[in-house]
C-alpha positions as CSV (number, residue, x, y, z in Angstrom):
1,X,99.0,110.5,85.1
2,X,99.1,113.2,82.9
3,X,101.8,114.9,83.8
4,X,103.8,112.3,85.2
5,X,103.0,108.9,83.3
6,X,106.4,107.1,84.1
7,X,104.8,107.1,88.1
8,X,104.2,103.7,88.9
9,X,102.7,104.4,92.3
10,X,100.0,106.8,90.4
11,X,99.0,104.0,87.9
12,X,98.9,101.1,91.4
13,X,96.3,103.5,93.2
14,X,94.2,103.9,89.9
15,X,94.3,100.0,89.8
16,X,93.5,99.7,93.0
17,X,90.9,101.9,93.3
18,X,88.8,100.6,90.4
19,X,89.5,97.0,92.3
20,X,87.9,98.6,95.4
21,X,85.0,99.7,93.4
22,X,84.6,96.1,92.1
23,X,85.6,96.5,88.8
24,X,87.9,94.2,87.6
25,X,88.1,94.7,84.0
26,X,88.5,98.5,84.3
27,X,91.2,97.8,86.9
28,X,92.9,95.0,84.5
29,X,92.7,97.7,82.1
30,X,94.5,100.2,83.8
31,X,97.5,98.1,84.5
32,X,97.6,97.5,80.9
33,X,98.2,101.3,79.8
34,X,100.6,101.3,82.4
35,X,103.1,98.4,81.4
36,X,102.2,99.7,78.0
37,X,104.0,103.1,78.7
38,X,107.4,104.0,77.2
39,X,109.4,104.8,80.1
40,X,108.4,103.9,83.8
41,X,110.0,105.0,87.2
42,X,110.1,101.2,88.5
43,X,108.7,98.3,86.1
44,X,109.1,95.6,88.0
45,X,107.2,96.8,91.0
46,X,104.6,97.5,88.5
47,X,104.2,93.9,86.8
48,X,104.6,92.5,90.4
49,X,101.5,94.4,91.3
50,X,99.5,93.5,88.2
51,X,100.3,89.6,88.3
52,X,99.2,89.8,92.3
53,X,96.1,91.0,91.1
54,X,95.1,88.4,88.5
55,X,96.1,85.9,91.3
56,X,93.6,87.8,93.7
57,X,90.9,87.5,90.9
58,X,91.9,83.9,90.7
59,X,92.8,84.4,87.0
60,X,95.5,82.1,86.9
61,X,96.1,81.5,83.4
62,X,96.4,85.3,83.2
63,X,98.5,85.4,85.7
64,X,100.7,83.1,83.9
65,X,100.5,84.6,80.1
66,X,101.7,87.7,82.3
67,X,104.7,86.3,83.4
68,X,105.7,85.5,79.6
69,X,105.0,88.4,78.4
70,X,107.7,90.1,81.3
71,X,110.3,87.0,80.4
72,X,110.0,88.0,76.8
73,X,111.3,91.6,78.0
74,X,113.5,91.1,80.7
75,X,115.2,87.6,81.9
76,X,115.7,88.5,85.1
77,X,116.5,85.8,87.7
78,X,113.9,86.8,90.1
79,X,111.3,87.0,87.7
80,X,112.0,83.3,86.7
81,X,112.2,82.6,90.8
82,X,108.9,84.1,90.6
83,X,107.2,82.4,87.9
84,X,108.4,78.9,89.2
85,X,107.0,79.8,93.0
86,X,103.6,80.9,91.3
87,X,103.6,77.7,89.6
88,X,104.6,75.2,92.8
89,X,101.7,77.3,94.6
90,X,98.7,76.9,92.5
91,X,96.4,73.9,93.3
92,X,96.7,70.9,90.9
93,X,98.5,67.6,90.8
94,X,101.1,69.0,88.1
95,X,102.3,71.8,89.9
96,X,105.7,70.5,90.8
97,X,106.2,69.2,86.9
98,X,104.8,73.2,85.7
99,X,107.5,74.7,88.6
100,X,110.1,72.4,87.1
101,X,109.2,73.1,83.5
102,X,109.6,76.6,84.4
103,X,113.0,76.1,86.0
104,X,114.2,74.4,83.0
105,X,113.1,77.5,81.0
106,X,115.1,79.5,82.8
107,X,118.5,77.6,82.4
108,X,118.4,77.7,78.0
């Protein structure tokens, strides 16, 4: 990571690795130098794999804050496709209002 911070693949094994070991919050840590860092090879596979985690921990509501945090830097169409399948796949009586909320986000 030293000499090649912009490698998303490098910062994903780190991540994963600490999750292997069992520690979450070093793990969550991790991922959050990495989408902190100036210039990265491929963001998006990045974020993809740091939301997929929270969901793993069941950290929903972090899962979520995640996906606004990428919206307010990119508006990308499959993020919001994304965000409203997350949203129509969690367990609770609201999820198809949240998945249309989310869908009404997206066309302001």
């Amino acid at each position: 990571l030293e000499f090649n911070p912009e490698n998303v693949q490098t910062w994903m094994k780190f991540a994963e690795l600490e999750t292997l070991l069992g520690d979450a919050d070093r793990a969550r840590g991790i991922y959050e130098l990495a989408i902190g860092q100036p210039r990265l090879d491929m963001p998006e596979i990045l974020w993809k794999a740091y939301i997929d985690f929270e969901v793993e921990q069941e950290e929903t509501d972090r899962a979520r804050e995640l996906y606004k945090r990428l919206l307010h830097r990119t508006q990308h169409v499959k993020v919001w496709l994304s965000y409203a399948q997350f949203e129509l796949q969690l367990e609770h009586e609201d999820r198809i209002a949240e998945a249309r909320h989310v869908y009404e986000e997206a066309n302001k």
